[in-house]
DOTOR-98056 format. One record per residue: z negated, x, y of N, C-alpha, C in turn. Coordinates in steps of 0.1 Angstrom, whole numbers, plus 5000, padded with zeros to 4 digits. Last residue first. Example, Ala and Ser with C-alpha at 12.3 -4.5 7.8 and 13.67 -1.06 7.14 Angstrom:
DOTOR-98056
492951284978492951374989492151295000
492251324943492251234955492251324967
***
This chain:
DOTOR-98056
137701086363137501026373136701156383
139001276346139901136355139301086364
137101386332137601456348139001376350
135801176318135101206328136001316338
137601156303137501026309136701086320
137601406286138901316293138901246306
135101366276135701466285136601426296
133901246256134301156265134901236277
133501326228134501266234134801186245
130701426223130801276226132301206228
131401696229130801626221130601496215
132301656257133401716248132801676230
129701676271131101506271132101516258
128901916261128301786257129001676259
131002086279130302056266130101936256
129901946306131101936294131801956285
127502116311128101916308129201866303
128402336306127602246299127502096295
129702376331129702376316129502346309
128102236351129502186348130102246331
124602246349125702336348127302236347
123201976365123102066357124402096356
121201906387122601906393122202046375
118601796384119401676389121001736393
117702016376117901906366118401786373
120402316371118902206376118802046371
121602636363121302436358119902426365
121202896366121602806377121302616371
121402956339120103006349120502936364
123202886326122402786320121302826330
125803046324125902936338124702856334
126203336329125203296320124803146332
129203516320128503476329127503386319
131403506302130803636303129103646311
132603236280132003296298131303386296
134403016266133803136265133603226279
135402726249135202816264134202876259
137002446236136602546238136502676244
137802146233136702256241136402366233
139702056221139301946231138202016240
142502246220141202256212140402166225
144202446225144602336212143702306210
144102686239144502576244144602446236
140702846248141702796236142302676240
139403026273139602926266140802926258
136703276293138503216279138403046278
136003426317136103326311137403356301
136303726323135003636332135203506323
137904036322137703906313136503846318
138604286348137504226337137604096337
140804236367141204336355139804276342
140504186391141504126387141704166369
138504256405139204416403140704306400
136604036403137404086420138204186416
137403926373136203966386137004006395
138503626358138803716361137903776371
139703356335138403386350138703576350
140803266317141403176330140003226340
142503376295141803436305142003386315
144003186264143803146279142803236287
145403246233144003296241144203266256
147703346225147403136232145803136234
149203526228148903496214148203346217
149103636252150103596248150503476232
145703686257146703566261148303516255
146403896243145403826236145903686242
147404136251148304076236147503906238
146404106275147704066276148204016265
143804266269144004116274145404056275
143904526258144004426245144004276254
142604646278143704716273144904566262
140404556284141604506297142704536288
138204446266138704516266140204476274
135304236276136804236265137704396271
132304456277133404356285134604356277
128904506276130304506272131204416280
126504476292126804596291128204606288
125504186316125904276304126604376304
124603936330123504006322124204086309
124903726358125503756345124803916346
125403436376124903536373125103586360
128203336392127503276383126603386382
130403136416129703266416128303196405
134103116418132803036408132103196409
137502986424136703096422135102976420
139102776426139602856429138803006426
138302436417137702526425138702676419
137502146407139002226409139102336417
135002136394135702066407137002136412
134102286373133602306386133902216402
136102136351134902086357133902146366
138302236365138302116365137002046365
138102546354138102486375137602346372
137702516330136802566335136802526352
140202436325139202326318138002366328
143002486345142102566331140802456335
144502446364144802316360143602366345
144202676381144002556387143402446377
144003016364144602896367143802756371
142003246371143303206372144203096370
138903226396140203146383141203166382
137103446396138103406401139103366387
133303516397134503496390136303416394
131303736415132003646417133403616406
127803716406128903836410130203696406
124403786406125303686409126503746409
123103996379123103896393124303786391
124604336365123704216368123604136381
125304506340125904466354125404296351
122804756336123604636329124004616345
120304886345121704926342122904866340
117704796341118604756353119604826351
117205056316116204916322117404916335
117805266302117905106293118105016306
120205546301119105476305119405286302
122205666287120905716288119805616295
124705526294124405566279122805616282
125205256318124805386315124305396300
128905176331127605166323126605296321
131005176343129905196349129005176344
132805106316133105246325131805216330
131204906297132204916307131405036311
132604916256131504926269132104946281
134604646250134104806251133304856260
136404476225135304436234134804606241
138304546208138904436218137604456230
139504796189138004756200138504706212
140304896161140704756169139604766183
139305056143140805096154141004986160
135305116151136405096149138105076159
133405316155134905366151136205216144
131205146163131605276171132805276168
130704806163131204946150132205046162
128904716183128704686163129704786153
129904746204128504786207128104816190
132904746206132204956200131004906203
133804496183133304576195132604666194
136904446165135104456163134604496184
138904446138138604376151137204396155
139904446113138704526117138504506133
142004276110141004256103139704316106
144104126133143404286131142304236128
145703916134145503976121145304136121
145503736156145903866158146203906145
143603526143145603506152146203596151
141103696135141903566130143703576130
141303886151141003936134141903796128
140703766176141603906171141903896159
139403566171140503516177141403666172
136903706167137503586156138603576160
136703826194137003896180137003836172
136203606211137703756213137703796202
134203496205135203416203136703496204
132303736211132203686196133803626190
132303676240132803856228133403806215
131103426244132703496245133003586237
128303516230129403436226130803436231
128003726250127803786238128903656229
128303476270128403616273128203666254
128103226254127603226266127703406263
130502956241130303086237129603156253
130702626231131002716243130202846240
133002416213132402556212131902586227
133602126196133702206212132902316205
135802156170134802116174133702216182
138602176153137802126168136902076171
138202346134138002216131137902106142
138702636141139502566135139802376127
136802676161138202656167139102606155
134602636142134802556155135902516160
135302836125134602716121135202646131
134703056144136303026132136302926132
132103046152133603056163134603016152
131303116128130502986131132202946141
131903356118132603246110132003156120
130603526143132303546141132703386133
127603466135128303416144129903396148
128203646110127703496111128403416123
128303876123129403836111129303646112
126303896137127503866144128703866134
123703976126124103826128125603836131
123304256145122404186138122904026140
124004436166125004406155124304316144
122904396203123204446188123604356175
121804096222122204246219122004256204
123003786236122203816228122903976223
123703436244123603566245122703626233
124403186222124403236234124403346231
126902936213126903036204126003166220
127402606201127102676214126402816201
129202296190128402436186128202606198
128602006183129202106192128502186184
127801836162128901726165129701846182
127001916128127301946142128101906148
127301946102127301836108126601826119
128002196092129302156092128601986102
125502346105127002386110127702266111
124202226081123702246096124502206104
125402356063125502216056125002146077
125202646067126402616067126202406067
122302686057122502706073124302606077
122102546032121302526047122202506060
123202846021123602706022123102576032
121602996031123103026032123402906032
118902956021119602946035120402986040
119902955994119502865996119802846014
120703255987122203155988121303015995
120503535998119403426001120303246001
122003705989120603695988120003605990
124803555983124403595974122703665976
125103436011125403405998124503455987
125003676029123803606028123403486017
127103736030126803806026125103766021
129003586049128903596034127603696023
126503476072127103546064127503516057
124603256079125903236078127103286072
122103396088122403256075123603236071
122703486109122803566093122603506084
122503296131123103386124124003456111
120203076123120303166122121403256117
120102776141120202846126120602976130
118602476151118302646155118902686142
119902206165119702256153119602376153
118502016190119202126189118702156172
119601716205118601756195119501876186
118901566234119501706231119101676212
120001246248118701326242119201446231
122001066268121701126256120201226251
123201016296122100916289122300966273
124301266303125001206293124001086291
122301366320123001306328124201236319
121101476294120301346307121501316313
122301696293122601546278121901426288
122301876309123101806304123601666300
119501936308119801866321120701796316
119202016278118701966285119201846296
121102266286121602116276120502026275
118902366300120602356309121202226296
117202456284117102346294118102266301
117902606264117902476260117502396272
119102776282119802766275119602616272
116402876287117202856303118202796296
115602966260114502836271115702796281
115503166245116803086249116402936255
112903236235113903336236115703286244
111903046231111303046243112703146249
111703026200112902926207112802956225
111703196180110803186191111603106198
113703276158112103266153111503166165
116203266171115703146169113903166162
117403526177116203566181116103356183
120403476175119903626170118103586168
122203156167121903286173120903386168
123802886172123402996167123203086177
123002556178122602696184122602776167
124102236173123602356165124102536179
123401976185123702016191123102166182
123801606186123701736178124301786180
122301376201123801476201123401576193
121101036205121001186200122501296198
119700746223121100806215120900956215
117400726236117400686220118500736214
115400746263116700796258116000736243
112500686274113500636272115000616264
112400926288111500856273112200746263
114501006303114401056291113601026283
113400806323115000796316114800876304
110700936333111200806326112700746317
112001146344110701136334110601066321
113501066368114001136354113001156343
111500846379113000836375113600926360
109601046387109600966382110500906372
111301216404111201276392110201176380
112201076425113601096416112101156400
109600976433110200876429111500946415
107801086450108201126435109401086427
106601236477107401136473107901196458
103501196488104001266476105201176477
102601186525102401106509103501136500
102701466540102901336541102601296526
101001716564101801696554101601496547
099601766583101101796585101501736574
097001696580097601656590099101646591
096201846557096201706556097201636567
095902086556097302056557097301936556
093402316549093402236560095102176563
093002386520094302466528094102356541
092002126509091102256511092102326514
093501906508091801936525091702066520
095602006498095801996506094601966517
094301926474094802096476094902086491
093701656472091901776473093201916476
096101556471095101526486094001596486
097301636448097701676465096301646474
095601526430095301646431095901696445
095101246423094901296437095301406440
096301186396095001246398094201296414
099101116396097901036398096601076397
099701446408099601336421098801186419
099301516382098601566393098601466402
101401366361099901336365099101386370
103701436378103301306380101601296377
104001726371103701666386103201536388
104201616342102701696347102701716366
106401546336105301456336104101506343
108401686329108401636342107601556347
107501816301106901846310107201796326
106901506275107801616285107401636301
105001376269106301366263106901446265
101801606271102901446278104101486269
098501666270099901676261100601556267
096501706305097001686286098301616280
095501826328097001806321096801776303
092801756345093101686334094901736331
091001856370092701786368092501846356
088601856391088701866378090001786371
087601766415089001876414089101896403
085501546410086601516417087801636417
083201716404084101626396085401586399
083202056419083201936418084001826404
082102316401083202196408083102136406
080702476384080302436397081502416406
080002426361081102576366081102516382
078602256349078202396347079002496352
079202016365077602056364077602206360
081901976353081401986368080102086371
081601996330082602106331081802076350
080201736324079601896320080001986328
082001546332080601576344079701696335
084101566316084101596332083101626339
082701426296083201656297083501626309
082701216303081201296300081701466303
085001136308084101126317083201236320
087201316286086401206289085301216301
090701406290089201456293088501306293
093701316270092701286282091201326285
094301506244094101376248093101416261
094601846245095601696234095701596240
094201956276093901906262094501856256
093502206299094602146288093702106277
092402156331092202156319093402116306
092402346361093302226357093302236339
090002306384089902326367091002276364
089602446418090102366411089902406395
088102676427088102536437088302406423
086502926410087602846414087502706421
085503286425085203086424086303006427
085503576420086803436427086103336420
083903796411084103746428085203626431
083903876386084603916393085003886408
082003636379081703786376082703876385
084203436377082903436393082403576394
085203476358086103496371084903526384
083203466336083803556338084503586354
082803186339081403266347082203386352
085403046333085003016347083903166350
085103126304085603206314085203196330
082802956298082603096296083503196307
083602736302082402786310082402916315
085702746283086002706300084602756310
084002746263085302816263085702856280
082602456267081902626263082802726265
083502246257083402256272082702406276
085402036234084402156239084302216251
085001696223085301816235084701926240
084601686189084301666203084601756212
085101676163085901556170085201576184
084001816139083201726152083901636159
086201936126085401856119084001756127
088302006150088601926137087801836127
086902076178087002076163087001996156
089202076204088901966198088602026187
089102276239089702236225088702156221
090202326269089602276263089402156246
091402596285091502516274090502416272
092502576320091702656311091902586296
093502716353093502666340092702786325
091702746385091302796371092602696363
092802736416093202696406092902766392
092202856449092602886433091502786424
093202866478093202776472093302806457
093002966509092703036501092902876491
092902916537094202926535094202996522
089902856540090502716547092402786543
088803146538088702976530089802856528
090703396547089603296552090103186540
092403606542092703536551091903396553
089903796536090803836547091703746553
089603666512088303696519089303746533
091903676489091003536496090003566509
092203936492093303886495092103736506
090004016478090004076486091203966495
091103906455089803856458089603886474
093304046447093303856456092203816457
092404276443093404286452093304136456
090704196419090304306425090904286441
093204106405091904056406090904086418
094904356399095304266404094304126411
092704516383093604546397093904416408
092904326358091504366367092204376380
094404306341094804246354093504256361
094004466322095204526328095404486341
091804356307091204496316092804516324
091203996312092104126308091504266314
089603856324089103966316089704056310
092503586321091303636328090303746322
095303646311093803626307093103686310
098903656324097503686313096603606315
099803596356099803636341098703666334
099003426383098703566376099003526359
101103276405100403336393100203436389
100803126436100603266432100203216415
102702966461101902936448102103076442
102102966494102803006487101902986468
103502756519102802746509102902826501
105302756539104202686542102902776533
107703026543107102856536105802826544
109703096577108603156562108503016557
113203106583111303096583111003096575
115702856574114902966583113402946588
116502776542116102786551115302856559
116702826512118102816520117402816537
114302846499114602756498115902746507
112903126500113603116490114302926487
112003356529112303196529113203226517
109003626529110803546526111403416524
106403586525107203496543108603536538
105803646503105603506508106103476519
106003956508106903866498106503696504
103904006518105504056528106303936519
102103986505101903926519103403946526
102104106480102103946479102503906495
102704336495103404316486103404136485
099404436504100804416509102204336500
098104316479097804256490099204276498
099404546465099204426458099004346469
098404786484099904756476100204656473
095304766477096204726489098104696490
095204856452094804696455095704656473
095805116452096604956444096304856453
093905226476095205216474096305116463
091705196469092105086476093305116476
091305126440090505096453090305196463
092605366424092805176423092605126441
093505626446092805516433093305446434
093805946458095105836458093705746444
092306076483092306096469092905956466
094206246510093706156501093606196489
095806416521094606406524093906366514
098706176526098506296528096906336530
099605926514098605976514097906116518
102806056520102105926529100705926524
104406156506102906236513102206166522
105606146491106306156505105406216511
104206106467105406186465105606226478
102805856475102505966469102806106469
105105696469104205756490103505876485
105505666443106605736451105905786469
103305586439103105676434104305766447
103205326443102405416449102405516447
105705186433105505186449104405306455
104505216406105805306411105605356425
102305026408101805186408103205246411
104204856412102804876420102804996423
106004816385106104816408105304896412
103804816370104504886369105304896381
102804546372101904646378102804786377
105104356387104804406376103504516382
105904046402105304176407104604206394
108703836415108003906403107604006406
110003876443109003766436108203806422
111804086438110204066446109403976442
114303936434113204046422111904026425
113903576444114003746445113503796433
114903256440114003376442114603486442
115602986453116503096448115703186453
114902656442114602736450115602866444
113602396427114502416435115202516447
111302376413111202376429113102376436
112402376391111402276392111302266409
114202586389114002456382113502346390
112102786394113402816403114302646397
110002796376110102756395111302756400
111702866355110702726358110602676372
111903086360113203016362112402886361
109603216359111003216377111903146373
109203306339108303186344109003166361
110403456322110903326319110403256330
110803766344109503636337110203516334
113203926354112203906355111603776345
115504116367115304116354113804036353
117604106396116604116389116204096376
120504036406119604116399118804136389
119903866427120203946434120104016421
119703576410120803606418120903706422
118003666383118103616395119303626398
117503616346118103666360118603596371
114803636321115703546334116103656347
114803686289114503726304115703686311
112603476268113903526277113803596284
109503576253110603476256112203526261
108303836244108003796259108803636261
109103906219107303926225107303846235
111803826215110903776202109503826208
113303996233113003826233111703736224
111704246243111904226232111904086234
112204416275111604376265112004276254
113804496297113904606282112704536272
113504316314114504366311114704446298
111204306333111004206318112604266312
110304586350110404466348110704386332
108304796346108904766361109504626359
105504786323106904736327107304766338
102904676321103304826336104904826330
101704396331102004456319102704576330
101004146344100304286347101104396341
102703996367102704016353102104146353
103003736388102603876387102203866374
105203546412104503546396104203716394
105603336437105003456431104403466419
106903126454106403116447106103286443
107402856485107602986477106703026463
107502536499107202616493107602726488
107102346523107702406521107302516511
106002016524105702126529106902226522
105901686516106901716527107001906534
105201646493104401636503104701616515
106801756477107101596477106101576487
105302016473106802006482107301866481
103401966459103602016474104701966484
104501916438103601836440103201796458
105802166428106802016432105701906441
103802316428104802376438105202176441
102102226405101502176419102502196431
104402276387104102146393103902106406
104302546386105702496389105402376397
101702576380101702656391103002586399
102202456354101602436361101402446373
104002616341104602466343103102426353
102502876340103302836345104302716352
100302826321100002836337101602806347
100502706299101302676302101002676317
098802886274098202766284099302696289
099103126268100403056267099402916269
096003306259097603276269097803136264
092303146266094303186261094803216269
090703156286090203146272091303176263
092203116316091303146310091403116292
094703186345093903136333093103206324
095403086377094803196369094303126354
096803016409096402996394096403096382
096403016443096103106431096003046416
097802926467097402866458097202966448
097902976508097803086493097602986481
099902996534098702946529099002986514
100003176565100403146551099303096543
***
């Protein structure tokens, strides 16, 4: 197995990730096979109980898992279907050690970092990289490793500690790390600073890993001169010194590795020159380019809970993303807030009350996603009213379904207190209810999560049509509530459409409204499967439904 390490320095949010993503695609246009590993030091077990507004999203796998916005980038960009595994918290770690602990598998010992973590970390990276996450039999070729954080962290010492060790055991020649670093511009000098990057580079060497590679972020292109500082003082060569600076969009940054050679130095230093072939780019070329390209615009208003940080619904805006590309369109998402919407928000804050509504009304869709607790969902309830009553497409992503059951109650039904027991315990309407295998006492992996299978009830429902007239649909999905089975019968009868259903036959998996050119509601979260050459069928039609061109598109 061969190892790429990328690691950063002087900041977060560098964008190690789109990075680590790239060199994967960079590889894998090589003709080699890749896997991927992201390690987050943070003692979490996983990204699941954390706060959208600290961490971004949290992305679910197919088996589960609750892990790193930064798996669904690779899971994007490489094209690939990871594991929990794949994400390694230091909270794993130590669990994993503690529990031998327990068994007595240290029996004797005095249980430390060194060696027991660090070995855990070594096992763990080394079992995980020969899982094949591309459909195919056998290990990868290749595996691309991140580490989270910033270098000198005291949390990711361990983990440091453990791939240094890692590099030295499986030799040079299957060892390949990757510094990203900053390299900033002051405002009143105007010159490339090359001190920041020094600094950390020494830091990492302080710690035993010399990086091969500098992949530098800047505004504007590295000049020469900072090339041959950053060479001369961190001691790499000129020639591995990769340049990512600010592009239109991130399908850009495989492109400017490969014009930068960068395959052909990763690839002599992992000795893989022989096996592997000249970069084919061409599709991501292609899509790069079409989207600079684009000039026609869809407005496209997101409500929701957690708009401070837009990262918090990344898989969401990518999936309308993929969408609108394969619409020759260009997304342009209007973020409003919820509780802007209120009535209630009238009278304190009438300015972005008004705002938010003026937003709303010239929105040509309206997508309403996920999202916990009773914060906004008055808002959200009018945005759904709004929608179904002006036709104008809706798609409602798990918490949005809920949303579109309880406008539709209160609305058609005329049960004014219509609610779900997560926003009002007592109320006498509870269309939405916690499910029976839920748990009250515990947060983290509880939820009914992964991939899990939705069955259509009807053939001719908007939802088969654009999966391809399909009979059933496996999506992943991330929740605690579910429509209430008790209240599904009034609800269809009333012109509410439950055209998805789980294996019991009994839990609500999709809706739709029959008088309405779109609109759908999914319990499932079909924007963590979008790719960018094969994006969500929801979605996409959505956005046709936007455009009016729906019709036309499932005629043909």
């Amino acid at each position: 197995m061969k190892y790429v390490l990328v690691t950063g320095g002087v900041v977060s949010g560098l964008g190690k990730g789109v990075t680590a993503s790239s060199i994967g695609v960079v590889l894998k246009a090589c003709g080699l096979r890749v896997t991927s590993i992201k390690i987050d030091p943070y003692l979490n077990t996983d990204a699941g109980t954390m706060s959208p507004f600290e961490h971004g999203e949290v992305f679910v796998l197919d088996d589960g898992g609750e892990v790193d916005l930064d798996l669904g980038n690779y899971e994007r960009f490489l094209d690939v279907t990871l594991t929990k595994d794949n994400n390694i918290t230091t909270g794993k770690i130590y669990q994993s050690v503690l529990d031998k602990e327990r068994k007595g598998d240290y029996l004797g010992k005095t249980v430390q970092v060194v060696p027991h973590i660090t070995d855990a970390i070594k096992g763990w990276i080394e079992s995980v990289s020969l899982i094949p996450v591309d459909g195919k039999e056998g290990q990868a070729d290749v595996c691309v490793i991140e580490l989270g954080g910033t270098v000198g962290d005291i949390e990711s010492m361990p983990f440091i500690e453990a791939l240094r060790q890692l590099s030295f055991s499986v030799g040079q020649e299957n060892f390949c790390l990757i510094h990203v670093s900053l390299i900033p511009v002051l405002g009143v000098v105007g010159e490339q600073k090359t001190k920041p990057t020094q600094h950390s580079v020494r830091e990492l060497r302080a710690l035993g890993l010399t990086p091969h590679f500098l992949a530098c972020r800047s505004a504007q292109p590295l000049l020469e001169t900072t090339k041959a500082k950053l060479s001369q003082f961190c001691h790499v060569a000129a020639a591995n010194i990769l340049n990512i600076h600010d592009v239109p969009n991130i399908w850009h940054v495989p492109l400017l590795l490969r014009n930068q050679n960068a395959h052909h130095s990763i690839l002599k230093q992992l000795n893989l020159t022989s096996v592997a072939t000249a970069p084919d780019l061409d599709s991501w070329t292609k899509m790069a380019e079409t989207f600079d390209n684009l000039t026609n615009h869809v407005k496209i208003a997101m409500v929701g809970k957690y708009i401070g940080l837009t990262d918090s619904y990344l898989s969401v805006v990518k999936a309308l993303l993929h969408a609108c590309i394969a619409c020759s369109l260009k997304p342009h998402i209007e973020w409003i807030a919820a509780s802007d919407l209120d009535d209630e928000s009238e009278k304190s804050t009438p300015e972005a009350h008004a705002a938010a509504w003026k937003i709303l009304k010239s929105a040509e869709c309206i997508l309403v996603p996920g999202g916990f607790g009773d914060r906004g969902v008055n808002g959200m309830v009018l945005a759904a009213k709004y929608a179904r009553d002006n036709k104008i497409p809706y798609l409602g992503i798990c918490l949005g379904m809920q949303i579109a059951v309880i406008e539709f109650a209160r609305s058609v039904l005329g049960l004014e207190r219509a609610n779900s027991t997560e926003f009002d315990a007592q109320t006498p309407d509870p269309v939405v209810i916690f499910m029976p295998e839920g748990s009250r006492t515990h947060m983290g992996s509880t939820m009914r999560l992964g991939s899990r299978r939705t069955h259509l009830q009807n053939r001719d429902s908007l939802t088969s049509k654009l999966y391809g007239d399909v009979c059933y649909l496996d999506e992943r999905h991330r929740h605690r509530y579910e429509v209430n089975p008790e209240v599904a019968q009034v609800l269809e009868e009333a012109g509410l459409r439950l055209v998805g259903k789980d294996d019991t036959g009994k839990r609500v998996e999709g809706i739709e409204f029959q008088d309405h050119p779109f609109y759908v509601g999914v319990q499932f979260h079909p924007e963590f499967k979008s790719r960018p050459t094969r994006p969500s069928p929801l979605f996409l039609g959505f956005i046709l439904a936007a455009r009016k061109l729906l019709q036309a598109h499932l005629r043909n």
